[in-house]
MOPAC internal coordinates of N, CA, C and O (Angstrom, degrees):
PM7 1SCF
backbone

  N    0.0000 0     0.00 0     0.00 0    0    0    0
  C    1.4531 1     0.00 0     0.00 0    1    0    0
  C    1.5278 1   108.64 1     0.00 0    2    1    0
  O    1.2310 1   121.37 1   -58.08 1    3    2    1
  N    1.3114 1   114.98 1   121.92 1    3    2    1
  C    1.2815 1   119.45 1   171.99 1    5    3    2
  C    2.0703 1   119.97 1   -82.26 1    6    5    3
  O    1.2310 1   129.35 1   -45.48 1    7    6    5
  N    1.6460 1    99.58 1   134.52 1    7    6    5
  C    1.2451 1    94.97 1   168.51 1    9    7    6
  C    1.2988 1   125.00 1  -101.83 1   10    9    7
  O    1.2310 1   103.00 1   -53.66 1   11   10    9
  N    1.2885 1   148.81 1   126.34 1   11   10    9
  C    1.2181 1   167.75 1  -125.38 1   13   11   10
  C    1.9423 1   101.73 1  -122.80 1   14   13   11
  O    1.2310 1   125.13 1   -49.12 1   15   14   13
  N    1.3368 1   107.75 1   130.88 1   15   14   13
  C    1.4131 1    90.17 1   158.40 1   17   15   14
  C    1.8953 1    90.12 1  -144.48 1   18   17   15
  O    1.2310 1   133.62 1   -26.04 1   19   18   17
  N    1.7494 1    91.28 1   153.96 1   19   18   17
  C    2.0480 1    95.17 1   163.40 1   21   19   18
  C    1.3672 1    94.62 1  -108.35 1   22   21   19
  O    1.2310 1   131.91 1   -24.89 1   23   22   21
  N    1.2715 1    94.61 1   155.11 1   23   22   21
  C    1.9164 1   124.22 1   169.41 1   25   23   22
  C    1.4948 1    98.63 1  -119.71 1   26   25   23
  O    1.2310 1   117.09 1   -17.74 1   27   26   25
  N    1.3404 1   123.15 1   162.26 1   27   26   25
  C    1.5604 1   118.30 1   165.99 1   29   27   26
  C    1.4947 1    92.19 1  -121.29 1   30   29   27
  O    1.2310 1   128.76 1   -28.46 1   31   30   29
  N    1.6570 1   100.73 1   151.54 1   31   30   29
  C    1.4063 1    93.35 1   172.12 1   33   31   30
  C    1.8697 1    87.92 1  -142.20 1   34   33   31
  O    1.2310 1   136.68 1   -14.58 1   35   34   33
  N    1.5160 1    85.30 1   165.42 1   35   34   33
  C    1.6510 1    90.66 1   172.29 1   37   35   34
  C    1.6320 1   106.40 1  -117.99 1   38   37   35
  O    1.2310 1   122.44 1   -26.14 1   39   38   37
  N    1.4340 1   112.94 1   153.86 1   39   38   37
  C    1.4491 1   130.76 1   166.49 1   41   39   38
  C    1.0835 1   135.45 1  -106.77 1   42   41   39
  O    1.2310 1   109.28 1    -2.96 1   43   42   41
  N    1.1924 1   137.70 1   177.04 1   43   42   41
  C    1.2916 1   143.87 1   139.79 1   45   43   42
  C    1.5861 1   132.63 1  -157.92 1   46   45   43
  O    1.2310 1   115.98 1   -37.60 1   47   46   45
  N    1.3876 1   125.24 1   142.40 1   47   46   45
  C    1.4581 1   120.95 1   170.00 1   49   47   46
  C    1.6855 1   104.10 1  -147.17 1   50   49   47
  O    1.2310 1   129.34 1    -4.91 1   51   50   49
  N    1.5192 1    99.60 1   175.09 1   51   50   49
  C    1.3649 1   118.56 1  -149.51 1   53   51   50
  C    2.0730 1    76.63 1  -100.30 1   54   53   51
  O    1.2310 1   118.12 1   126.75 1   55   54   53
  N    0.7904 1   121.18 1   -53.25 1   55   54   53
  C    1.5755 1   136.57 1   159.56 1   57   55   54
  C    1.3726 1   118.63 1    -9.51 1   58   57   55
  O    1.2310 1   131.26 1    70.33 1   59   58   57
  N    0.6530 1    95.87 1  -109.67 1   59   58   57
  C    1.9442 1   120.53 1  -171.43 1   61   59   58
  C    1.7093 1   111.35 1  -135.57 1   62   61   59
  O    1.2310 1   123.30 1    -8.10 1   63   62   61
  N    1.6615 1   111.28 1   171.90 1   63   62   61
  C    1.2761 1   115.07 1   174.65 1   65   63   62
  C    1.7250 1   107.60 1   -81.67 1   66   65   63
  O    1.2310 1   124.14 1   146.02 1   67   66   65
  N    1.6703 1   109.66 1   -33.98 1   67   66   65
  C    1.8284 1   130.01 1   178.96 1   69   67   66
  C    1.7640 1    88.10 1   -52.87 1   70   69   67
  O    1.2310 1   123.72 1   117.25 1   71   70   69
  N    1.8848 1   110.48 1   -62.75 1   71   70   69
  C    1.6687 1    82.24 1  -164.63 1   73   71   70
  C    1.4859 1   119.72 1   -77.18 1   74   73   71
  O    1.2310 1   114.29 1  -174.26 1   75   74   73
  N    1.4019 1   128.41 1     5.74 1   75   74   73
  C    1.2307 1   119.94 1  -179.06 1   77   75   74
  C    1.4977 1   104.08 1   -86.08 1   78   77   75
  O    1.2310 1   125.04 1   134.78 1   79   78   77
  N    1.2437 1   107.92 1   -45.22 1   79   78   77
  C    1.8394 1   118.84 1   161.27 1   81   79   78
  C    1.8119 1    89.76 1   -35.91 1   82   81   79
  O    1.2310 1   111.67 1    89.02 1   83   82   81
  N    1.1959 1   133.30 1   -90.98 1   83   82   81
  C    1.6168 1   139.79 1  -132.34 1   85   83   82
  C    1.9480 1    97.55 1   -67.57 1   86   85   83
  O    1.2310 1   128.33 1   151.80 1   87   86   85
  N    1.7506 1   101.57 1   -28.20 1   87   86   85
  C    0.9634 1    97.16 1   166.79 1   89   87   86
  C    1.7178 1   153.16 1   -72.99 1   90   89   87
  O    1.2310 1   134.58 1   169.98 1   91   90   89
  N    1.8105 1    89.40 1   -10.02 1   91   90   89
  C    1.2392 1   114.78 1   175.74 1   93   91   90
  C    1.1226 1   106.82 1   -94.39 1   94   93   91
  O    1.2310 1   105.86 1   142.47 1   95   94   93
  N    1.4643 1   143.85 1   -37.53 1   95   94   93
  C    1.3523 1   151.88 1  -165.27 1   97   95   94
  C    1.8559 1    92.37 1   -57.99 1   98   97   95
  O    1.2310 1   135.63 1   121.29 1   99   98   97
  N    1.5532 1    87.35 1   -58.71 1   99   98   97
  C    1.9228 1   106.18 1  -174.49 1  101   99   98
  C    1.4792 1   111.77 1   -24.32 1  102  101   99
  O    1.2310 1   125.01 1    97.36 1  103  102  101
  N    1.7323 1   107.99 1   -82.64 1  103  102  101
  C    1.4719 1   141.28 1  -173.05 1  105  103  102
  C    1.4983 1    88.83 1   -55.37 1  106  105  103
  O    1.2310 1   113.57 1   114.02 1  107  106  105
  N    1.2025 1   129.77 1   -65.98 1  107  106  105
  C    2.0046 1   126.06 1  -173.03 1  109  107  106
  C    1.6811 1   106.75 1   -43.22 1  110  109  107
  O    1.2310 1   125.54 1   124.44 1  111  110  109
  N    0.9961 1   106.97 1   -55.56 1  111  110  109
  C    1.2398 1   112.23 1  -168.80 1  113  111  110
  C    2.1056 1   121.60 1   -52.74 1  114  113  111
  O    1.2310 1   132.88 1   152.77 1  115  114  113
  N    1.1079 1    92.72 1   -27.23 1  115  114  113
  C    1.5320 1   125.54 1  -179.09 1  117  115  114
  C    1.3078 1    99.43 1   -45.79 1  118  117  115
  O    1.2310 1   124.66 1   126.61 1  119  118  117
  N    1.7179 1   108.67 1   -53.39 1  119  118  117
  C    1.7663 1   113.94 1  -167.37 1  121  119  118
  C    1.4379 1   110.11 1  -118.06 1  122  121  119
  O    1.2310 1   126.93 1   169.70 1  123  122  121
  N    1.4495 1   104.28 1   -10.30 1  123  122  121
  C    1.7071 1   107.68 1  -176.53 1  125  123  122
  C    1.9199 1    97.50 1  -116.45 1  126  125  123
  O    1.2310 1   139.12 1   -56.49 1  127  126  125
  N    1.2869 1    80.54 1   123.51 1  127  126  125
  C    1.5662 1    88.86 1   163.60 1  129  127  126
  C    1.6565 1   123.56 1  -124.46 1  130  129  127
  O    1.2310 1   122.38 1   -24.67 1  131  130  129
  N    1.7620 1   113.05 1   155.33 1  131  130  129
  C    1.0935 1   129.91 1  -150.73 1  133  131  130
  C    1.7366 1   118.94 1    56.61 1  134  133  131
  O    1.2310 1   130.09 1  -130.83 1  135  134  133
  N    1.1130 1    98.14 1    49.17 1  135  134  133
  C    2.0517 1   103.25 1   165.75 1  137  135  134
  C    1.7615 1    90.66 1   -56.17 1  138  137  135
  O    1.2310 1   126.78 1   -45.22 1  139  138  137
  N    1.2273 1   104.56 1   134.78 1  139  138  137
  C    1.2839 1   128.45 1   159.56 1  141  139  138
  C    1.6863 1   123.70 1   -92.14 1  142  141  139
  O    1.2310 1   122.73 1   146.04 1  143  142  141
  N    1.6076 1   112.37 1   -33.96 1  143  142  141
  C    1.3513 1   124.07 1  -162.86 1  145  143  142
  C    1.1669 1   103.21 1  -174.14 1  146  145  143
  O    1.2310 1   124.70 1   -22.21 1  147  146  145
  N    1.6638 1   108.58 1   157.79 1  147  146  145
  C    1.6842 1   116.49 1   163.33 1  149  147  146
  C    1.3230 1    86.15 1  -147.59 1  150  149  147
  O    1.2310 1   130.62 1   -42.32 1  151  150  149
  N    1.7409 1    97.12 1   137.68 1  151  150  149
  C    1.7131 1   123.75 1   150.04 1  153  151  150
  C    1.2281 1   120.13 1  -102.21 1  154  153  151
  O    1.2310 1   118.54 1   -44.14 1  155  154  153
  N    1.0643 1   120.39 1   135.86 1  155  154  153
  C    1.3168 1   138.75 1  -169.88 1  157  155  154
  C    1.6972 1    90.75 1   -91.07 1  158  157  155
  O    1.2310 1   120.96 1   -60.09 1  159  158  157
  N    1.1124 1   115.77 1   119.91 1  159  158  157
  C    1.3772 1   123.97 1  -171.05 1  161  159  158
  C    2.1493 1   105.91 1   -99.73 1  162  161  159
  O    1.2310 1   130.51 1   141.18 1  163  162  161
  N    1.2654 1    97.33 1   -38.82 1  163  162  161
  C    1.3110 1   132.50 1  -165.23 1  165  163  162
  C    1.3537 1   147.48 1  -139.82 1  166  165  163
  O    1.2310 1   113.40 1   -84.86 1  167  166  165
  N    1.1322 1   130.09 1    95.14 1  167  166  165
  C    1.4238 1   137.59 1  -164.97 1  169  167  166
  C    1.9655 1    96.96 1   -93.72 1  170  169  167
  O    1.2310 1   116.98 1   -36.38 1  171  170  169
  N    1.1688 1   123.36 1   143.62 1  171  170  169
  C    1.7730 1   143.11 1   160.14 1  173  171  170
  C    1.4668 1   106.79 1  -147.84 1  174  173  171
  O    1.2310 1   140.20 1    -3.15 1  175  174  173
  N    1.4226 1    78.42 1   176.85 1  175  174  173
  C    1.8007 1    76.26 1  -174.87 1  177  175  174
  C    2.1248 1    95.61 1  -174.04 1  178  177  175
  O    1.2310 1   124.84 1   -57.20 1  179  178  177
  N    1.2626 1   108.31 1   122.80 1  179  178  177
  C    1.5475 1   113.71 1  -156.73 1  181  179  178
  C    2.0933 1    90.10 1  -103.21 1  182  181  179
  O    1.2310 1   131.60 1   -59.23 1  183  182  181
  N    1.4431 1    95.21 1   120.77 1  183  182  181
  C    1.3921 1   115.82 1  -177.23 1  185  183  182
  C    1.6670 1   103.66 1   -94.47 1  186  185  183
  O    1.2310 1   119.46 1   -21.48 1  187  186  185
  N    2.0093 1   118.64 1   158.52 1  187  186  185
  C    1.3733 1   105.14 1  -176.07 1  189  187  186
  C    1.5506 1    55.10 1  -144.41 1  190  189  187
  O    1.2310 1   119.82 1    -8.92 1  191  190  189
  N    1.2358 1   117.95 1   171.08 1  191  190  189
  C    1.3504 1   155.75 1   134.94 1  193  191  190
  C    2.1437 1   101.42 1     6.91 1  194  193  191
  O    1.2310 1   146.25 1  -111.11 1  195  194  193
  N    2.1834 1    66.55 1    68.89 1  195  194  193
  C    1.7789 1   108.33 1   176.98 1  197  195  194
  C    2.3209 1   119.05 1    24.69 1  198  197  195
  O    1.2310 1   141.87 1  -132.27 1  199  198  197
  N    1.6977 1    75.15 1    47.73 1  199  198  197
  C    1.7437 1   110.34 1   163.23 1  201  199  198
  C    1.5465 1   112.78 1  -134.42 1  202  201  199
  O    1.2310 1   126.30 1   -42.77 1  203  202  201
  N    1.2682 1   105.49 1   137.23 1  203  202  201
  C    1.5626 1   126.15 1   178.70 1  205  203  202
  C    1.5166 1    93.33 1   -78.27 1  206  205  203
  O    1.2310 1   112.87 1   -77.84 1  207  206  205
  N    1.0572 1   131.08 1   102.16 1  207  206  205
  C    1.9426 1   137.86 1  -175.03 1  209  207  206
  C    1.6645 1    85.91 1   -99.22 1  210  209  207
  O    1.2310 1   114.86 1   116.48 1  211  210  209
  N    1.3765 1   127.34 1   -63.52 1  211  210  209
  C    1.5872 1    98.71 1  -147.15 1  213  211  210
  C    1.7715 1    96.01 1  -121.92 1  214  213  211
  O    1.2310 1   114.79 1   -24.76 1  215  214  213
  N    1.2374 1   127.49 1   155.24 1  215  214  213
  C    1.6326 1   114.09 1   159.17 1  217  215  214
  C    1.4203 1   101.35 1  -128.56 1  218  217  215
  O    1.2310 1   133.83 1   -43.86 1  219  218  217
  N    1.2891 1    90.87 1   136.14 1  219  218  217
  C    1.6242 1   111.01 1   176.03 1  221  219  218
  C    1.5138 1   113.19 1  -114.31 1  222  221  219
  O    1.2310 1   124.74 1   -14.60 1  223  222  221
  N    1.5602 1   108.50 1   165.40 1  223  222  221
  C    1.5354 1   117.60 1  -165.30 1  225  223  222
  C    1.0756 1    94.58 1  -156.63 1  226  225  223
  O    1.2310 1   121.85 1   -45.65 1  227  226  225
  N    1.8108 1   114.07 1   134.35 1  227  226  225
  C    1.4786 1   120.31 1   159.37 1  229  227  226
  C    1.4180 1   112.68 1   -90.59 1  230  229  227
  O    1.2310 1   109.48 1    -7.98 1  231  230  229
  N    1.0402 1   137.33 1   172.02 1  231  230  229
  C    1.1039 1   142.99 1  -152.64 1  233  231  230
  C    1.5271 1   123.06 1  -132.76 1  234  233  231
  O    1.2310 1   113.12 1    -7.24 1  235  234  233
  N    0.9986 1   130.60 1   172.76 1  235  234  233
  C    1.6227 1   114.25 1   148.69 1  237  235  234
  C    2.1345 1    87.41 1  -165.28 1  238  237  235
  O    1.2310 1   132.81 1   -43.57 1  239  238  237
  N    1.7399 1    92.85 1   136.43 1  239  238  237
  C    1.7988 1    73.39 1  -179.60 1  241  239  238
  C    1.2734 1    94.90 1  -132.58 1  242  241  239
  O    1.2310 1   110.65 1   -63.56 1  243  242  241
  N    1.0308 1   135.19 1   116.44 1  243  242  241
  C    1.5302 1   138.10 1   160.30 1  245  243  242
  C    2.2506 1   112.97 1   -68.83 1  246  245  243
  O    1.2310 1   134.14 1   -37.66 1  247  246  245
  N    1.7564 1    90.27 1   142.34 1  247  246  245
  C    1.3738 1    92.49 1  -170.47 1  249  247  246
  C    1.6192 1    83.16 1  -154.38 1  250  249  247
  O    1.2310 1   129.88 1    -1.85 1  251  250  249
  N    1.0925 1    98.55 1   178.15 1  251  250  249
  C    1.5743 1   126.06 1  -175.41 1  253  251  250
  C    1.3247 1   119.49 1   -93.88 1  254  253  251
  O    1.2310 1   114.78 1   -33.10 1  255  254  253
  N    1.2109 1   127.50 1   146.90 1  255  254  253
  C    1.1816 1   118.47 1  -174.81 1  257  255  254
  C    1.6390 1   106.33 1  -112.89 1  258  257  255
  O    1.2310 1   102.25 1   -47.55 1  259  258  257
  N    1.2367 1   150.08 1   132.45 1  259  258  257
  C    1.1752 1   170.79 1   155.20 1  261  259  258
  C    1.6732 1    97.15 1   -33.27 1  262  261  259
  O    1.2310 1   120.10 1   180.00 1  263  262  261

């Protein structure tokens, strides 16, 4: 029987909401091992002078526990 745990993490890129997602998977993965999944809990996105500059994503990533 496998045990499961979620972490939430937050992101961001100048890109897209996908690369701030691919970018969090990246950096998580570094210290967490066996990610099983990520939900995208949350899409934002930080406007300057009526431009979309940054998109951010909350996260939630389920992985396995050892």
């Amino acid at each position: 029987m496998a045990v499961l745990k979620v972490i939430e993490v937050l992101s961001s890129s100048e890109t897209s909401w996908e690369d701030a997602t691919k970018k969090a998977v990246e950096k998580a993965s570094k210290s967490v091992k066996h990610i099983r999944s990520v939900y995208v809990q949350d899409q934002s996105a930080s406007v300057k002078e009526g431009k979309v500059t940054e998109f951010r994503v909350n996260l939630k990533i389920t992985f396995e526990l050892e």
